[in-house]
N, C-alpha and C positions, 0 to 999 in steps of 0.2 A: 596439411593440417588446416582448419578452416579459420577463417578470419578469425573465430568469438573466440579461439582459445589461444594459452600461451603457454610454452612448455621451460623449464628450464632443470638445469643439471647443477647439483650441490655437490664438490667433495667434499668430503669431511676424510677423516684421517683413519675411517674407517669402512666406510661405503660410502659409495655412489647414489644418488638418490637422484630421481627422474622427478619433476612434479606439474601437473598440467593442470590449468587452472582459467575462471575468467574473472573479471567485477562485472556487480551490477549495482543499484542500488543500496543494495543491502549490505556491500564486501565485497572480501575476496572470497570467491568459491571453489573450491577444490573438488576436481573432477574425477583425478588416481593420482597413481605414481607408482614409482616403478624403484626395487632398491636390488644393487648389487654389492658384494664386498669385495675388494682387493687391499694391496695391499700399502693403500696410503701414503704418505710422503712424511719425512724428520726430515729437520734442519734444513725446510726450501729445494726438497728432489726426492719427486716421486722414488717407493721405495722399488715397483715393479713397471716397468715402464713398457717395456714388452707386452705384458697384458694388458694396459692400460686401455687399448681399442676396444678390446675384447667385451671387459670391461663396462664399459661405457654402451657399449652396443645391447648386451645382456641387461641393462636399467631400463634404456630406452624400450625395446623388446617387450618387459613386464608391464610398462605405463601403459605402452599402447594397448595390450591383450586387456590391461584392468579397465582402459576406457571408451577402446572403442575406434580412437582416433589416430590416422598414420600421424606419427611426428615426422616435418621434413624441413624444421628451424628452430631452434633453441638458444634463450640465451642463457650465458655461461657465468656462473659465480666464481671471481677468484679469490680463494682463499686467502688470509691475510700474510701467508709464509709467498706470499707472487706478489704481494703489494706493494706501495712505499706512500707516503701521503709527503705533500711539499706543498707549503703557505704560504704566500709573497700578499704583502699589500699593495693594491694598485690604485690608481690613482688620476683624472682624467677631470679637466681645464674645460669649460666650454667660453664662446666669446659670448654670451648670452643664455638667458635662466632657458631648458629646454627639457622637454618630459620624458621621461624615464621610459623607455621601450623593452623588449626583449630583446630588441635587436643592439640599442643602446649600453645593455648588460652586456650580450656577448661580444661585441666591439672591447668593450672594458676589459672581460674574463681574455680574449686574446691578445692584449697588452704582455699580458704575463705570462702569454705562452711561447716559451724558446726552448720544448722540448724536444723537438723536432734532432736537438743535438746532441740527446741521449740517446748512445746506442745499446744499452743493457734494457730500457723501458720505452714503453708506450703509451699516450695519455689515455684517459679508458673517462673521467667523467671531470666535472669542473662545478662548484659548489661553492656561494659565498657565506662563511661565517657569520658576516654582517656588513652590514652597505651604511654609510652615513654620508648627507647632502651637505647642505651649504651649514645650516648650524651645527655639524658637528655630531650631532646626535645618534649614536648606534640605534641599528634598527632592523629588522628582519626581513623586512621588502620594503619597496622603494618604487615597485609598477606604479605607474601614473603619477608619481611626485614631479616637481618642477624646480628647479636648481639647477645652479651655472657651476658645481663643482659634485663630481660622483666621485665616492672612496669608497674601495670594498676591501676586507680579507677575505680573501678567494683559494678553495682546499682543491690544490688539482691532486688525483690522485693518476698512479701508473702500478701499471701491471710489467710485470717481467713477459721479455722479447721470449725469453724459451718457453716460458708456460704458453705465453698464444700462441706461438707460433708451433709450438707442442700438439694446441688445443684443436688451433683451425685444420690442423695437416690429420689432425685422426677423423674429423666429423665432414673433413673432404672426401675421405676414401669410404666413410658411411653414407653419404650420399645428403648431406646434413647442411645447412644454410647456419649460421652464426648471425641471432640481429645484433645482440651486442655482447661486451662483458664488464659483470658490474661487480663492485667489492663487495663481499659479501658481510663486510663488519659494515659498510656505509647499510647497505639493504637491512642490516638488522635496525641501527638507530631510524631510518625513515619510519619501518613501519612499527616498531614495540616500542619506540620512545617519544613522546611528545616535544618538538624541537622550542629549543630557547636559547637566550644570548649567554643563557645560563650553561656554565658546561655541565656534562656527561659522562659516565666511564662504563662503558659496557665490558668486561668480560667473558671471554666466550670459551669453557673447558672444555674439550671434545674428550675425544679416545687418545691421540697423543699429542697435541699439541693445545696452546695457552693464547687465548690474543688478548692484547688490551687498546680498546679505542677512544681517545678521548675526543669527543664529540660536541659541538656547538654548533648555534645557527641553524644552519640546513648542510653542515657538512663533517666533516672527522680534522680534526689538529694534528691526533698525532695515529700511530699505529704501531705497534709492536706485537712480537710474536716470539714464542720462545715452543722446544717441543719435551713437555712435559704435561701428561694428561692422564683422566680415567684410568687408559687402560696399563698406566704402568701400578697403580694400585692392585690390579686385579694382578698384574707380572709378581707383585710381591709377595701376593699373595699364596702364589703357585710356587713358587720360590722358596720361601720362609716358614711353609704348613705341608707342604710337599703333596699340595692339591691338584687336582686336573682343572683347564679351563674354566667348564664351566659352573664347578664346584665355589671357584674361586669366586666366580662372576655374580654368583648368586648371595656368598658372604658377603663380599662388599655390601650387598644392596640391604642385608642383615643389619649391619653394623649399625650402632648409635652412641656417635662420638660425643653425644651430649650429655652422657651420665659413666661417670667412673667404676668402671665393672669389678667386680671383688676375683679373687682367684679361684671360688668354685662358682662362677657365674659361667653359662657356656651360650654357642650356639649350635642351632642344626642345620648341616645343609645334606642337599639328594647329592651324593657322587654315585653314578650308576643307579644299580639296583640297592643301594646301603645307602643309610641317614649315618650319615658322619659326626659324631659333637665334638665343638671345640672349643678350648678356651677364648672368653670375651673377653678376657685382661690382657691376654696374646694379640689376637686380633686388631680389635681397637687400637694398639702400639702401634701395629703394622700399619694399618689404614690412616690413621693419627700424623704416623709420622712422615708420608709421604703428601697429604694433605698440606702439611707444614712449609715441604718441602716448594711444594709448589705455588703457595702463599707468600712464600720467603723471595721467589724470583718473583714472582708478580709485583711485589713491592718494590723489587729494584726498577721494575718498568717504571710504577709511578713516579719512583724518583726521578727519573730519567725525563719524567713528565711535571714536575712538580711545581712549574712556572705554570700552567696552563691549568692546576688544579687550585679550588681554595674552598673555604668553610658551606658553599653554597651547590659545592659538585656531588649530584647523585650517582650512587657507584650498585650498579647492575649484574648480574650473574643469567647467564644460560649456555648454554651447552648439555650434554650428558654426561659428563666427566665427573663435575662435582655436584649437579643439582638435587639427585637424586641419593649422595650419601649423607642419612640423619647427621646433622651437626657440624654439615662441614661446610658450612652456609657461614657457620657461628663463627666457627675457627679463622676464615678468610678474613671477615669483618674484624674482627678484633684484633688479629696480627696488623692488618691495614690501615686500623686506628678508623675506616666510615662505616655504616650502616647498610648491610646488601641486600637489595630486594631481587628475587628471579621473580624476571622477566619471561614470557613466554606468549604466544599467537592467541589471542583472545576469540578462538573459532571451537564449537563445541565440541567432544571428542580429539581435539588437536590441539589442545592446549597443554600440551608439554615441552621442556627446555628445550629436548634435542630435537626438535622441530623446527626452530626458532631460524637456523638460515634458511632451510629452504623453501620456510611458506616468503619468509622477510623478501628473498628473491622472487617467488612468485610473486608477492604485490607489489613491486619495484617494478618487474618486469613488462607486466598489465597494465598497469600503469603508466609507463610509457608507450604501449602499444596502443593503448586507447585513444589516449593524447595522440599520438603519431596521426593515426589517422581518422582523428575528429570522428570517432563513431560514439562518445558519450556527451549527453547534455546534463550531468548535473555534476558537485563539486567531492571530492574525498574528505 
């Protein structure tokens, strides 16, 4: 694959997505991508694992036929059910005031690294919350400053041993390079959220699983994940109306959980060749109450979070799971007690939720690839 581009691979809990991209100037530019389905992972283990080469082979295969370009390196998004995030404050004495380097940071950032004696993980990226000098002062960088005492909280995150080690042994046997792998809830806060000392709460619904990241600085605090999503709505659906898939699939996205449907209120959706109608007082329960459902554990995350949250944390939504059912945007927020804006890639035509990790990864990705090898002169 040639220098200008960068390729990377998204699970989500539904497909596979291939996406190859460069910056210039202007952004991030997307070049194709390539999508396959399998059959995803609950509760942190792939559900088909067997196919999962295959998989991955058939995403990559589309990217390339839609762009032209052999991919023969990609980096890997881990999903936050492979993640863990751990925050230690560090802390580092000089005999004398001396200026702040990169090299200075990472001397710092490896004060705090004793992962080396985790055998379940492995460190994947290192991110300071915030750095404060000799007065004390939080602050979001610190390059070039001059001070005889550096403090930072520092987000190391780690990826689970069996997912890379999963990951590297399938894209070895496809003849595939690994430049690195990055979280895919951190890739989302760099590029859809504007960082500050201020925190963040991204949400991310997919098809069957929930993440929640709470995010300051230039890194993530905490991370959780639970597998409840989209597509168990659409399960209920098929379930509880005795619908085919994508009868179901197509209600869901009907549905509008923001106004109270009377009992001879309906909808229509295509099953086959027949328009089906159904009741929208039915429905809406259905969709309503698994909405709830999944509101109801997300709150337990934030609890679980709730030292790290306060009156000034904005709380974010993307994924496809719920961005896309009217009113259930409303229902989140308000069970939550904040205000939810969705978030999504600010690129024209690709500016929808469920978009939102895998371009986040592409411009993470790029991003470092640029940097890596000094081939840009101007700033993001």
């Amino acid at each position: 694959m040639s220098k200008e581009y960068t390729a990377v691979v998204d699970f989500g809990t539904q497909k596979i997505t291939v996406a190859v991209g460069y910056l210039n100037r202007n952004g991030l530019i997307i070049v194709g991508s390539g999508e396959a389905e399998y059959g995803g992972y609950l509760d942190g283990e792939f559900l088909q694992v067997d196919k999962l080469g295959e998989s991955i082979q058939n995403a990559i295969a589309i990217a390339e036929n839609n762009t032209g370009i052999e991919i023969n390196s990609i980096t890997v998004g881990v999903p936050s059910a492979f993640a863990t995030v751990i925050c230690k404050d560090v802390v580092q004495n000089y005999n004398k005031k001396i200026r702040v380097s990169d090299k200075v940071i990472q001397s710092l950032y490896d004060m705090g690294n004793d992962f080396a004696k985790y055998s379940n993980y492995t460190l994947i990226s290192t991110d300071a919350l915030e750095f404060s000098l000799d007065d004390g002062i939080p602050r979001l960088e610190c390059l070039g400053q001059a001070t005889s005492k550096l403090k930072a909280k520092v987000s190391y995150i780690l990826a689970e041993k069996k997912f890379v080690n999963l990951i590297t042994q399938i894209t070895k046997i496809l003849g595939l390079n690994i430049d690195r792998f990055v979280c895919t809830a951190l890739a989302e806060y760099k590029y859809l959220v504007e960082n500050s000392l201020d925190s963040s709460a991204i949400i991310d619904c997919g098809h069957l699983s929930t993440s929640l990241a709470i995010c300051r600085g230039n890194g993530l605090e905490a991370l959780a994940e639970f597998s409840l999503g989209g597509g168990f709505i659409t399960s209920d659906l098929m379930r509880w109306l005795k619908l085919d898939y994508p009868a179901s699939d197509m209600l869901k996205r009907k549905v509008v959980l923001s106004i109270i449907p009377s009992e001879q209120d309906v909808y229509e959706v295509k099953s086959g060749s027949d328009v089906i109608t159904l009741s929208a007082y039915n429905a809406n329960g259905i969709v309503g109450h698994r909405v709830e459902k999944i509101a109801n554990t997300t709150i337990k995350c934030v609890e679980k979070y709730k030292n790290l949250i306060n009156d000034n944390t904005k709380f974010y939504l993307c994924g496809g799971g719920l961005s896309y059912i009217k009113g259930a945007k409303e229902i989140l927020g308000r069970m939550l007690g904040y205000n939810l804006d969705i978030i999504c890639p600010n690129i024209p035509q690709l500016a929808r939720p469920h978009y939102s990790a895998v371009l986040s990864l592409l411009y993470v990705a790029c991003k470092n690839n640029y940097v890596k090898r000094k081939y840009i002169f101007f700033n993001f």
